[in-house]
Each structure stands twice: as C-alpha cells, then as structure tokens.
Backbone as CSV, one residue per row, in Angstrom:
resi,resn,N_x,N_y,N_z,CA_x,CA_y,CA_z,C_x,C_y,C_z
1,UNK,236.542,19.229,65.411,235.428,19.169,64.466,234.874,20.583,64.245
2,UNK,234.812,21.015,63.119,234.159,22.283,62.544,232.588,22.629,63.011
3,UNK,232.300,23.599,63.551,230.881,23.622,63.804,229.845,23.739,62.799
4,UNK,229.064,23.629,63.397,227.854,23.356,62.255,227.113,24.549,62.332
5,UNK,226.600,24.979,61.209,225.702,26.187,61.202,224.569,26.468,59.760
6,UNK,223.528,26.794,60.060,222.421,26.512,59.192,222.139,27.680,59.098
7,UNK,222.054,28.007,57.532,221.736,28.989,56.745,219.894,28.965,56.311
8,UNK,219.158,29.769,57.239,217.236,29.772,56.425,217.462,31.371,55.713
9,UNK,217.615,31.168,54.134,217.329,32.281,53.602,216.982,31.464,51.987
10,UNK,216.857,32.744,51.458,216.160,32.545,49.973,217.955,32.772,49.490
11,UNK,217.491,31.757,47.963,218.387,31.244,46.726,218.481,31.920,45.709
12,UNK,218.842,32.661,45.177,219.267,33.376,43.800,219.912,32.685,42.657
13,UNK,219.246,32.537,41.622,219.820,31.669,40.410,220.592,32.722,39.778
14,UNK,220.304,33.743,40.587,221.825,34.680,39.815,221.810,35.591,40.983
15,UNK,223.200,35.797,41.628,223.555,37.230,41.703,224.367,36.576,43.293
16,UNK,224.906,37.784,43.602,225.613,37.117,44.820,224.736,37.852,46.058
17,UNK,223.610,37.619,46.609,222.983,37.847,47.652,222.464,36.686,48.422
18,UNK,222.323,37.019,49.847,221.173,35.600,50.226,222.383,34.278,51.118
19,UNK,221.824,33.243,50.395,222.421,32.141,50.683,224.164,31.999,49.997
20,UNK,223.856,32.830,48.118,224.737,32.888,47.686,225.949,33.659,48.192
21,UNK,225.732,34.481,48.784,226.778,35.668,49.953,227.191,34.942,50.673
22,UNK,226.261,34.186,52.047,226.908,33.940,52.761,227.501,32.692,53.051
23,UNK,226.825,31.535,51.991,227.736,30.038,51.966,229.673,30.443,51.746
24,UNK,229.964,31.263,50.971,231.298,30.804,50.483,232.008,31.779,51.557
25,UNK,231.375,32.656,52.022,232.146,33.559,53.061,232.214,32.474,54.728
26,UNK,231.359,31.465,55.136,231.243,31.129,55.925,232.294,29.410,56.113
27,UNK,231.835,29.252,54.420,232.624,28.075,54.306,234.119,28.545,54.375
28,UNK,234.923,29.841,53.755,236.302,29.648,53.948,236.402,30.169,55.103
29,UNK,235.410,30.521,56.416,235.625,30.530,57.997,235.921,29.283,57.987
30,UNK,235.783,28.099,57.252,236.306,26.485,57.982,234.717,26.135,59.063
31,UNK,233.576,26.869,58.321,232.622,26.196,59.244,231.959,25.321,58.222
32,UNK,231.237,24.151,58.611,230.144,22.947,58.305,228.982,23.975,58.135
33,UNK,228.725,23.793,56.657,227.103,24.722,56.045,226.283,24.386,55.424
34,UNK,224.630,24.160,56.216,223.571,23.810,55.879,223.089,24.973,55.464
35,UNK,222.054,24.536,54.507,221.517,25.665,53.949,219.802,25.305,53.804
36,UNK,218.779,25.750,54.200,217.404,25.835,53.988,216.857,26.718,53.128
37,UNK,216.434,27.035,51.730,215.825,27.857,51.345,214.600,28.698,51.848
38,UNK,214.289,29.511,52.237,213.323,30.452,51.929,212.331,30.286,50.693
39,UNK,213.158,30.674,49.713,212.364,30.735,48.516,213.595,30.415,47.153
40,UNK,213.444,30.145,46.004,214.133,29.814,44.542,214.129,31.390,43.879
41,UNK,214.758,32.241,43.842,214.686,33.433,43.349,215.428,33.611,42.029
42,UNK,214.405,33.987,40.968,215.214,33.688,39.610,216.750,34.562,39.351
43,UNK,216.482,35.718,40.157,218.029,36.800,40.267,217.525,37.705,41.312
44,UNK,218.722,38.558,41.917,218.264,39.617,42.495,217.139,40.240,41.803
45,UNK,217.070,40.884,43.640,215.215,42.141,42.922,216.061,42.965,42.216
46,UNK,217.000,43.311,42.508,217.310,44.717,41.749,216.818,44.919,40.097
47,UNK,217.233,43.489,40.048,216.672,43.524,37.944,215.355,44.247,37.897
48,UNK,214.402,44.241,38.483,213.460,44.476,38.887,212.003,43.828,38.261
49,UNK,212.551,42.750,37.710,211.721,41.341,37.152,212.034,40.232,37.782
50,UNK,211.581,39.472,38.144,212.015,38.248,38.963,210.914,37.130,39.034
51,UNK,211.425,36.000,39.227,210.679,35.230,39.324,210.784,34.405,40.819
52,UNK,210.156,34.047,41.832,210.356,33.398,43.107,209.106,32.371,42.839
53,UNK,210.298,31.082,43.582,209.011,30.073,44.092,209.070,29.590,45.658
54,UNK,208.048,29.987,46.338,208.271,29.650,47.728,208.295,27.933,48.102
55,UNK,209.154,28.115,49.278,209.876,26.441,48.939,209.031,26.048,50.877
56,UNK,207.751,26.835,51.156,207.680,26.374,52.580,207.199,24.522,52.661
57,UNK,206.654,24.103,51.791,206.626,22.551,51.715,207.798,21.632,52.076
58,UNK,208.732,22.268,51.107,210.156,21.775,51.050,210.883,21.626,52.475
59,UNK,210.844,23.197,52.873,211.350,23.426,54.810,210.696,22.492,55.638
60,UNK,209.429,22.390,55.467,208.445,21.694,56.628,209.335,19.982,56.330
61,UNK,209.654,19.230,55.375,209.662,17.831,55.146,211.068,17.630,54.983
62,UNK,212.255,18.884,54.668,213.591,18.644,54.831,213.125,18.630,56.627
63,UNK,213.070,19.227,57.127,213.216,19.582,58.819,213.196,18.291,59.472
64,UNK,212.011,17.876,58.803,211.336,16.173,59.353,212.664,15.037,58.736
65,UNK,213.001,15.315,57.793,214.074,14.355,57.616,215.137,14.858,58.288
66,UNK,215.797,15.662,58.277,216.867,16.264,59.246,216.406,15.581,60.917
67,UNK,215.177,15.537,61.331,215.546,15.144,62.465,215.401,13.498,62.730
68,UNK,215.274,12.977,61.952,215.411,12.272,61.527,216.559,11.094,61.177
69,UNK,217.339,11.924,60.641,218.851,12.052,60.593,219.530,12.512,61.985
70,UNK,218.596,12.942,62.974,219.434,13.870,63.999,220.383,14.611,63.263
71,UNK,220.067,15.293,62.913,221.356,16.540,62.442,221.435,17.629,63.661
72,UNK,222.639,17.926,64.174,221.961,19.020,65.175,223.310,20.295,64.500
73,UNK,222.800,21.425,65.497,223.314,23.126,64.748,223.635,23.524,66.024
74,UNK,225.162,24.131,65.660,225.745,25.222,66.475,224.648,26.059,67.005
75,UNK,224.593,26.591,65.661,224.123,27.802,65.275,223.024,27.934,63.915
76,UNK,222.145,29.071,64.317,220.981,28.676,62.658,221.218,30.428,62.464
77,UNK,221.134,30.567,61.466,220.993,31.722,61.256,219.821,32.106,60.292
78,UNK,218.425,33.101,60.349,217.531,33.653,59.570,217.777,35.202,58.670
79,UNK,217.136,34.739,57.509,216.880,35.770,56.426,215.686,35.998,56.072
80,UNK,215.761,36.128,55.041,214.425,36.216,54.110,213.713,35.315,54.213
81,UNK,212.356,35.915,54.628,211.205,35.072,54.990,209.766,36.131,53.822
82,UNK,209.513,34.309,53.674,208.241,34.767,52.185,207.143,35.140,52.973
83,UNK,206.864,34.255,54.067,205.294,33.935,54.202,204.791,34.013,55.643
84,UNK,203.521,34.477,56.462,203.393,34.142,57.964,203.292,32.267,58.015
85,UNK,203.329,31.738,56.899,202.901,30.367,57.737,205.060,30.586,57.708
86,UNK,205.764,30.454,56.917,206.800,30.307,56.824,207.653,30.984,58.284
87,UNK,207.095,32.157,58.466,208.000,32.716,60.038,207.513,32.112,61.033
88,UNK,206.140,31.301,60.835,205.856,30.495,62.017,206.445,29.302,62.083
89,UNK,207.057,29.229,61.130,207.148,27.536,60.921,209.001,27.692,61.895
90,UNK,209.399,28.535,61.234,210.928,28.995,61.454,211.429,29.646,62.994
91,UNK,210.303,30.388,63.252,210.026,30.740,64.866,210.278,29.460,65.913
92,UNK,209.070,28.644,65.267,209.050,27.209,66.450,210.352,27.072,66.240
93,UNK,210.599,26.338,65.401,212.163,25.673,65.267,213.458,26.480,65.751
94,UNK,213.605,27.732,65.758,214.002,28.226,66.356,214.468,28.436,67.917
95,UNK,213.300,28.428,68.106,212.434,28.574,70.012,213.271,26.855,70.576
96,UNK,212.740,25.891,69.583,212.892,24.682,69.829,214.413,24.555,69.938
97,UNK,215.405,24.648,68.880,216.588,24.419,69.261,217.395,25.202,70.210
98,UNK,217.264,26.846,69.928,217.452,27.434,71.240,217.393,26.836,72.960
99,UNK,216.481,26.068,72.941,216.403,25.386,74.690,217.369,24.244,74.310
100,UNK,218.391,24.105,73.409,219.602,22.839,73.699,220.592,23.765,73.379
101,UNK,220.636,24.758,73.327,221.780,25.486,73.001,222.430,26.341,71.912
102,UNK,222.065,25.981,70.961,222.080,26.286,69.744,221.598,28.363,69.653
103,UNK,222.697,28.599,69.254,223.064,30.168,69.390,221.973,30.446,67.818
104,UNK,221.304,31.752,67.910,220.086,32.244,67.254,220.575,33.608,66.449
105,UNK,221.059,33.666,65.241,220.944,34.896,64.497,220.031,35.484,63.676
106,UNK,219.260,36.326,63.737,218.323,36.425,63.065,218.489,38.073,62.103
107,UNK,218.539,37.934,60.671,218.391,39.103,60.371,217.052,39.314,59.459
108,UNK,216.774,40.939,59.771,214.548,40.690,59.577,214.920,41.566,58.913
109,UNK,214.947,40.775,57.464,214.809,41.730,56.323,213.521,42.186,55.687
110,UNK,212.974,43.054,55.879,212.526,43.987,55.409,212.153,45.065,54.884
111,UNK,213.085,45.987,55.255,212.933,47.280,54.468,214.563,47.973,54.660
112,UNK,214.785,49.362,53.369,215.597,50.252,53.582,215.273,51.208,53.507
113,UNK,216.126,52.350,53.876,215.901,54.054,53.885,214.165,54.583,54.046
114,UNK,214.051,53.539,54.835,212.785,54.667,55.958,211.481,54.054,55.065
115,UNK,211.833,52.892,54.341,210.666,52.078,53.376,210.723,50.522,53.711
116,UNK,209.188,49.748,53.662,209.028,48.548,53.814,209.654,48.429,52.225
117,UNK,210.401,47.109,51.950,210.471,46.532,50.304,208.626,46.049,49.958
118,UNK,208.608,45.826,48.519,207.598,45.765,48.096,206.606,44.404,48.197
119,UNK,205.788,43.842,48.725,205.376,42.910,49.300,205.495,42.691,51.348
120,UNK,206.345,43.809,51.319,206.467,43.653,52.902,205.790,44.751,53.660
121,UNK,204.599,44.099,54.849,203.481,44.691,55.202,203.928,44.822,56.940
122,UNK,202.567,45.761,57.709,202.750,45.772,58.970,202.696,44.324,59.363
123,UNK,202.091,43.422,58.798,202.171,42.097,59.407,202.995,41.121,59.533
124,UNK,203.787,41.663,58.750,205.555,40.890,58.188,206.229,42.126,59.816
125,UNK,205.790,42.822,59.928,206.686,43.836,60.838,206.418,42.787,62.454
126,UNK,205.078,43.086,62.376,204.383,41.704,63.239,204.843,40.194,63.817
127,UNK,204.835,39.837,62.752,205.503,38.148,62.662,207.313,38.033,62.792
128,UNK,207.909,39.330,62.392,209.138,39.133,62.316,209.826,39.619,64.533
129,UNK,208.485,40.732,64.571,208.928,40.729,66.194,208.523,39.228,67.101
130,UNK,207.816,38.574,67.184,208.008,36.982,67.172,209.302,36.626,66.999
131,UNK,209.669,36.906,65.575,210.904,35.948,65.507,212.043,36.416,65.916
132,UNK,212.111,37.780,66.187,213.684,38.414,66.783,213.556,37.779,68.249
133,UNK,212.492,37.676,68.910,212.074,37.112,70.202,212.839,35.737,70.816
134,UNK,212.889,35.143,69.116,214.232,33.846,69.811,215.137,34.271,69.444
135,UNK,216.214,35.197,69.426,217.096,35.212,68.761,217.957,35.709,69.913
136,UNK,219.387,35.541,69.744,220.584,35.166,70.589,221.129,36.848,69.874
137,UNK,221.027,37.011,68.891,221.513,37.900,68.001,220.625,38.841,66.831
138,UNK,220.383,40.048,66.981,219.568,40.388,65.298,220.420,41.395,65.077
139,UNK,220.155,41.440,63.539,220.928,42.565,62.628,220.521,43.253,61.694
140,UNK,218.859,43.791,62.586,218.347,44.892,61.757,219.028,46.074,61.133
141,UNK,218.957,46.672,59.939,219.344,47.966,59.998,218.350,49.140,60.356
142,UNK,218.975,50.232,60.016,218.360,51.153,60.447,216.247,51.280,60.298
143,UNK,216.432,51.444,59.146,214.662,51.332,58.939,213.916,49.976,59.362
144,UNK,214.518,49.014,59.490,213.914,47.851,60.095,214.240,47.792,61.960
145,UNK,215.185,48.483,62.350,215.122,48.195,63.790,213.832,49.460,63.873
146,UNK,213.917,50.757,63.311,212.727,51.437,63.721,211.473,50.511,63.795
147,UNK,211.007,50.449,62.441,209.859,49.686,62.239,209.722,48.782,63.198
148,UNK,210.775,47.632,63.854,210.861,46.761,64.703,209.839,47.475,66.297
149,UNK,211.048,48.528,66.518,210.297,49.112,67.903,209.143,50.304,67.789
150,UNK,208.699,50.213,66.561,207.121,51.388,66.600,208.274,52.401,66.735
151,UNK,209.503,52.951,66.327,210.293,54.268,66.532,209.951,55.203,65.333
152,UNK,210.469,56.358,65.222,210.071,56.986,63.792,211.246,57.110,63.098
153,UNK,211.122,56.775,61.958,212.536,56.695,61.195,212.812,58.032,60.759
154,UNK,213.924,58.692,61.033,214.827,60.421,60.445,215.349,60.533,59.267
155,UNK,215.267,61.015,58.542,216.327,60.873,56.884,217.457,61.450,57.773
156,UNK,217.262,62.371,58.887,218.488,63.727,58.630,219.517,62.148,60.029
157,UNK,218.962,61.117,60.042,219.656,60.239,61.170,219.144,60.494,62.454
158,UNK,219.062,59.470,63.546,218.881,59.565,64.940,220.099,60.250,65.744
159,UNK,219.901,60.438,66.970,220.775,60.557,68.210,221.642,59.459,68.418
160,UNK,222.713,59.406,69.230,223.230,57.991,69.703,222.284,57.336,70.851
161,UNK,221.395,58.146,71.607,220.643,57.981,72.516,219.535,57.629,72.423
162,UNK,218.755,58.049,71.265,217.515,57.746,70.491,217.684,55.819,69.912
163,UNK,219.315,55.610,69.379,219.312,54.232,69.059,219.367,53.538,70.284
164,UNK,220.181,53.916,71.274,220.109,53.256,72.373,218.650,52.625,72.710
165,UNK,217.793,53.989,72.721,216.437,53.704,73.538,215.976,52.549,72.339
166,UNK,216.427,52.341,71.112,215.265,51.606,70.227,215.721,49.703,70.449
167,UNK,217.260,50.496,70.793,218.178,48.782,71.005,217.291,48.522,72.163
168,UNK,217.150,48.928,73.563,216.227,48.581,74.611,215.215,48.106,74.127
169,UNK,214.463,48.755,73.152,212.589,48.522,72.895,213.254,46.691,72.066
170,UNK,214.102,46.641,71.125,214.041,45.410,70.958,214.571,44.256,71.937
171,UNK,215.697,44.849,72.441,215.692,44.298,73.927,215.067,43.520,74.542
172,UNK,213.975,44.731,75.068,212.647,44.023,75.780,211.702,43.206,74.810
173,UNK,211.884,43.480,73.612,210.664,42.218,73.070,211.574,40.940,72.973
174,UNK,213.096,40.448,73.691,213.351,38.994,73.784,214.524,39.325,72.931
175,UNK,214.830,39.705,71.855,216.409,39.622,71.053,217.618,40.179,72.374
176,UNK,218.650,39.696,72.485,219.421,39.201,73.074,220.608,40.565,73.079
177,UNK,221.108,40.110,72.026,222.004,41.473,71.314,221.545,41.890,70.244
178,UNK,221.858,43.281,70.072,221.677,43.525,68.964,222.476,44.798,68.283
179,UNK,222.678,44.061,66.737,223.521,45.731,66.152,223.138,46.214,64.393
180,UNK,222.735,47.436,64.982,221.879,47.983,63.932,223.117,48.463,62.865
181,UNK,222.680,48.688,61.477,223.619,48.214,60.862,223.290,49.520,60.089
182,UNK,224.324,50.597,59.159,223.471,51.816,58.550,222.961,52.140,59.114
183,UNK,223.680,52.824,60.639,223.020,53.581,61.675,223.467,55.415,61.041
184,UNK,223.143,55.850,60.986,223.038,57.525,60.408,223.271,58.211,61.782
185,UNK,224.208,58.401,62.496,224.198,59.522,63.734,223.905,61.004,63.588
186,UNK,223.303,61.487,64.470,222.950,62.808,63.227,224.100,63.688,64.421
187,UNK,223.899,64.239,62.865,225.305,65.687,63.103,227.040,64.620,63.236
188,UNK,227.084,63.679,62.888,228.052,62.835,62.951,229.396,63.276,61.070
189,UNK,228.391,63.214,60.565,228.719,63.427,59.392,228.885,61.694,58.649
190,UNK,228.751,60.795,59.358,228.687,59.775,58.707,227.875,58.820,58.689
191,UNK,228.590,57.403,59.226,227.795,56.070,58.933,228.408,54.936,59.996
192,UNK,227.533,54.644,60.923,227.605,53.558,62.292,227.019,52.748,62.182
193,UNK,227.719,51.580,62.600,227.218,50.490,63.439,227.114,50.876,64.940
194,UNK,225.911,50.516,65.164,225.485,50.759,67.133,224.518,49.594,67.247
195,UNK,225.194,49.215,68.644,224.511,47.614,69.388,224.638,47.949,71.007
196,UNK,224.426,46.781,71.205,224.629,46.108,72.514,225.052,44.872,72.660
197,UNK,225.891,44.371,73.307,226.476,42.835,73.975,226.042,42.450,74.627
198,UNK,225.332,41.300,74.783,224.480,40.931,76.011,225.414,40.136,76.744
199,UNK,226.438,39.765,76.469,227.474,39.514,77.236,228.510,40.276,77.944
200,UNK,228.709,41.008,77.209,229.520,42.348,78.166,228.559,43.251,78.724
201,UNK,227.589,42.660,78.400,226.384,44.300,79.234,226.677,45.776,78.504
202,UNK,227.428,45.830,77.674,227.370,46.891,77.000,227.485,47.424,75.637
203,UNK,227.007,48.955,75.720,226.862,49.876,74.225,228.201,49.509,73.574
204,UNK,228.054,49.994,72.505,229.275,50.025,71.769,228.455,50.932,70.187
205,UNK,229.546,51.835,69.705,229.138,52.201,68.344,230.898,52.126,67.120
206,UNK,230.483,51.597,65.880,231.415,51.501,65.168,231.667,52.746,63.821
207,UNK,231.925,53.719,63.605,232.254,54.887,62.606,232.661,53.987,61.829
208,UNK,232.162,54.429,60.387,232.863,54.218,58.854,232.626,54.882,58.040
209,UNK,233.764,54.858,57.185,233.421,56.165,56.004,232.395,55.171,54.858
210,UNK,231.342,55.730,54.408,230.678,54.958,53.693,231.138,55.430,51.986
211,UNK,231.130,54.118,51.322,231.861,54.237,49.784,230.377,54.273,49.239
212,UNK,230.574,55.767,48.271,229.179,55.470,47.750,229.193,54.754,46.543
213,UNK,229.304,53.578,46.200,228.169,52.359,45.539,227.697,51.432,46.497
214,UNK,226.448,51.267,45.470,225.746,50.120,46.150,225.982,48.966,45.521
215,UNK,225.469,47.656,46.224,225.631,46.477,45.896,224.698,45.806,46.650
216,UNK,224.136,45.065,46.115,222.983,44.205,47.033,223.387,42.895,47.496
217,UNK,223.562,42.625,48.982,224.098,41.499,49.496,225.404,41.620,49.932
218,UNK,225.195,42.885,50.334,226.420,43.848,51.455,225.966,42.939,52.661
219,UNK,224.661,43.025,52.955,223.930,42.528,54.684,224.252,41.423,54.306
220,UNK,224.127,40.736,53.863,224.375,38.967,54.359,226.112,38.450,54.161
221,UNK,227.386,39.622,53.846,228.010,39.523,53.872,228.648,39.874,55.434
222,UNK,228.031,40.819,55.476,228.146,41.283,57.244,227.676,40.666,57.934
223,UNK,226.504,40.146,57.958,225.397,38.904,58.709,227.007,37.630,59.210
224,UNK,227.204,37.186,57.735,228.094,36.056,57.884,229.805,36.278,58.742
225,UNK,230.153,37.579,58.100,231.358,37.624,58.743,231.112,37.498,60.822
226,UNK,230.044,38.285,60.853,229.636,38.845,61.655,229.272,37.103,62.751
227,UNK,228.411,36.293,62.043,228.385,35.135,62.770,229.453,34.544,62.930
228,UNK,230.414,33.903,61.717,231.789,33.590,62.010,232.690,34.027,63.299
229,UNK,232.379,35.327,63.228,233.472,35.790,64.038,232.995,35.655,65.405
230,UNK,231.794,35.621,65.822,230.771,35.078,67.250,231.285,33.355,67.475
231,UNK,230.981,32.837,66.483,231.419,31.459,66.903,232.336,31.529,66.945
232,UNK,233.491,31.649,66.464,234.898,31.916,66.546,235.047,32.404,68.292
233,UNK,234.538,33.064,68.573,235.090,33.698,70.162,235.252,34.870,70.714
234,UNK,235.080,35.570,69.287,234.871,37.200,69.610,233.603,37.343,69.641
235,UNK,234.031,38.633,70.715,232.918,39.483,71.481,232.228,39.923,70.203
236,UNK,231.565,40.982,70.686,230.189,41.038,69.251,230.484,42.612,68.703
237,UNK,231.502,43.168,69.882,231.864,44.659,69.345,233.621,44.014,68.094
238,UNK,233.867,43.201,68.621,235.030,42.482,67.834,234.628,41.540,66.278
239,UNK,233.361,41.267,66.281,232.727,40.661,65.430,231.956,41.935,64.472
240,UNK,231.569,43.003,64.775,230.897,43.626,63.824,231.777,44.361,63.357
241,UNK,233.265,44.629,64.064,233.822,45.590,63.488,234.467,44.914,62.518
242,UNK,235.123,43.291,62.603,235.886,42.846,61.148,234.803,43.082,60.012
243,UNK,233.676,42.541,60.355,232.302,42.722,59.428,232.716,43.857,58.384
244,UNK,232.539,45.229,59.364,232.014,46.116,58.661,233.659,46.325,57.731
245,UNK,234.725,46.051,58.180,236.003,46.016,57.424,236.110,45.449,56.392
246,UNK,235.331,44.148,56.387,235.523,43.214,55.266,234.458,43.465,54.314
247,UNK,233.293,44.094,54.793,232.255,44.604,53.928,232.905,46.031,52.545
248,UNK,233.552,46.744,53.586,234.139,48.195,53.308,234.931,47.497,52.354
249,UNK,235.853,46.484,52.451,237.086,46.658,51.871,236.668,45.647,50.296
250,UNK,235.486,44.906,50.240,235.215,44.250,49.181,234.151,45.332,47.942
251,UNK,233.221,46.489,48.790,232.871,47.410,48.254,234.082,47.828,47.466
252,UNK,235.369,48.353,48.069,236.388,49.567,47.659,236.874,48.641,46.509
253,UNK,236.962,47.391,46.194,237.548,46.634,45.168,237.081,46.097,44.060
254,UNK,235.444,46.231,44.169,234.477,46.037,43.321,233.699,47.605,42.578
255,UNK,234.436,48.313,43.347,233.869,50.186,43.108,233.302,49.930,41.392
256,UNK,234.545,49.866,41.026,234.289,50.179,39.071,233.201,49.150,38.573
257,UNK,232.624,47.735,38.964,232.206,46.838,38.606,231.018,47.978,37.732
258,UNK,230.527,47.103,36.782,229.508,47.611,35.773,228.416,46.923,36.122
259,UNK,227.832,46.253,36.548,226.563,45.468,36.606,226.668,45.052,38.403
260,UNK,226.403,46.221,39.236,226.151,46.341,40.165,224.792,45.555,40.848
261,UNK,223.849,45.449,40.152,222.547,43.970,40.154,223.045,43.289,40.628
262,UNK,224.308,42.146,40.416,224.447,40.815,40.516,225.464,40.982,41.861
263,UNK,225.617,41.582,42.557,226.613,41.538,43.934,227.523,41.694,43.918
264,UNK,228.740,41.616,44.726,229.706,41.428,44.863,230.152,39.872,44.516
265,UNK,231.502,40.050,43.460,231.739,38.605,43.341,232.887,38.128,44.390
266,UNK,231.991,37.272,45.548,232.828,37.460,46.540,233.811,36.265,46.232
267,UNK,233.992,35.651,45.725,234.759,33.988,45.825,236.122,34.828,45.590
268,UNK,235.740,35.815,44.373,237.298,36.589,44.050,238.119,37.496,44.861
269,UNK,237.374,37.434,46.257,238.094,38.903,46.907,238.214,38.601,48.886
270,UNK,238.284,36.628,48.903,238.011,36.466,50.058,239.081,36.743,50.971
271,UNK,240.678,37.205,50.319,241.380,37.163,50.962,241.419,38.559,51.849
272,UNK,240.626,39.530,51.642,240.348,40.675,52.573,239.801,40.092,53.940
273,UNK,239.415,39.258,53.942,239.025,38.307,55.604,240.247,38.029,56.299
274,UNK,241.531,37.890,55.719,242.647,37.654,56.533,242.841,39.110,57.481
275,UNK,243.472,38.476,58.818,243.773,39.707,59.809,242.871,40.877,60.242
C-alpha cells in the first residue's frame, strides 16, 4: 500500500507553485496525496496583482471530518501559512499526529535574499519558530533559517561554520533535521545546500552550480522531491541531493521559457526524476 502524505499549503489558480508543484511531483513518486489549502491564490505573487482567499474555516471543519473518517498520514508536510490563528491551528495538529508517528516536514516560507515577503512580519517569524518545533524535518532557506535563529543575514554569504552554528540554534528550538536551501558559502564561489541528519548525527553540505533564471516554485519542488525521497528510505544527505538535481535539471530545460511568472511546467519534464 502506497503511503499517505498530506500536503498544508496555499492553491494557485494559475502557475505551477505551492500545492500545484508539489501534487504531480509526489504523485508520480507512487505516493497517496492529500492536500489542505492554506489559502485560494488567484496566480503566483510574481504577477504582482493577486487575489487570495484564506480558507482557515475550511482547514478547521475538513480536519473534523477527516477524523472522522479516521484518515491517518505517513507524513504531513507545511507551507504557506496566511494567518497566527492558521499556524496555530496547524501547529496543534501537527504536535498531535507527531506522538503516533507520523514524520513532520515543515517548510517556513517567508522571506528571500535577506527580506521578509510582503505581509510577512516579526510575528509570522514568531509563530513559525512554534511550528518548526514539531517538525521531524525543515527546509528553510537561507534568509529564513537566519531570521529563524535571530542570525544576521550576509549578501557577501556565511561561513560553513556560521551555518552550522544557525542549524544548532534551530536545532535547539525542537526541528529535528534540517537543510538550508540557497546556502551562499562565502569565498566558495557558489551555491549549497547545508544540513544536518538527525539520524546519522551528522553535517553534510551539497555544491551546485546555480543556473541563473528564476522560477517561482523551485522550493516546493525540492520540498517534494526531497520528502519522497525520505519516505522512500534515503538518508536526508541522499534525499536533498536528488532534490537539488532534479530542481537543477528542470531549471536547465525550462531556461528559454518566456513567462517565467507561471513556474516550471513540471508534468512536462518529470522524467528527470528517473535515476
């Protein structure tokens, strides 16, 4: 039987980020996928008009019917969160299935390149250390694991030692493992992934040459490969590195795309997940 795994993030009526990223990457892993909204998002932010409707009513009374149903989860995985009643609501439930087993990914989206996104406050920084607190797994990047541990964020990049100390500071507030994602090594000349295994007890850092375009809903493509490959059975230095491969290699094939807004169209390019 296929495991089960629950997706809490926000919905895009256009673009491939979010829920839309990581349902079809998770479903051709051959896993069972629930999905909870966050929020109804009319398209990516990038357009930079949008329309969102927060769906925390919806979460609170699906949950109650779900248990209801007894539905139970491998695994849950967190995104985008609108609201403090909403990270509280998602925290408990969290906390709650965690004590039966149920493995905890949490990624605390909030900010990039050394900036909160717009609507996201010290109190979202607040409520989201709570929620890395249940988590089995987080996948801050760089400006959000700072922000996470009170660290100071570098344009020119950290030390390998400086991330170490910040992986500890989240560490100690309860997240489990963790691997920072658009880690900047300075004097490296490039672009890392750096974590920790809380199962092997140890560091690990991953080098990549970074392709410069962007695309929004790179992270929840990595988020997903990245869980897949945990339930699956690999270690977490074996899990971030297909990640960051399959991330790299759907960037390098989408390079020319013209309307960079709407994501990567991943349904067309899943066969880079093989091997």
């Amino acid at each position: 039987m296929s495991k089960k795994i629950l997706l809490i993030n926000d919905l895009p009526g256009y673009g491939k980020v979010a829920l839309s990223a990581m349902i079809p990457v998770l479903s051709h892993m051959k896993y069972d996928i629930y999905n909870l909204p966050t929020a109804i998002v009319s398209n990516t932010l990038d357009y930079g008009k949008f329309n969102l409707l927060d769906t925390t009513e919806y979460m609170k009374n699906t949950l109650k019917v779900w248990e209801q149903l007894e539905f139970r989860f491998d695994a849950i995985s967190t995104g985008f969160i609108v609201s403090k009643e909403q990270t509280e609501l998602i925290s408990e439930f969290c906390r709650e299935k965690s004590g039966s087993g149920t493995v905890i990914f949490t990624d605390p989206i909030m900010g990039d390149n050394g900036k909160l996104y717009n609507g996201r406050t010290q109190e979202t920084v607040t409520l989201m250390r709570e929620l890395i607190s249940t988590a089995d797994y987080i996948t801050p990047n760089y400006t959000e694991a700072a922000y996470l541990a009170n660290a100071t964020y570098k344009e020119e990049g950290a030390t390998e030692e400086e991330f170490r100390t910040i992986i500890d500071t989240l560490r100690d507030m309860g997240a489990k493992s963790v691997v920072i994602t658009s880690a900047g090594i300075k004097d490296s000349g490039g672009k890392s992934v750096i974590g920790y295994d809380h199962k092997e007890q140890s560091f690990f850092r991953i080098d990549y040459e970074e392709v410069p375009v962007r695309f929004p809903g790179t992270g929840d493509i990595f988020s997903a490969v990245l869980i897949g490959g945990i339930m699956d059975g690999k270690n977490l230095r074996e899990a971030a590195r297909q990640a960051t491969q399959v991330v790299s290699k759907m960037i390098r094939i989408n390079s020319d795309n013209a309307d960079n807004y709407k994501g990567i169209p991943i349904e067309t390019c899943l066969e880079v997940m093989k091997g």
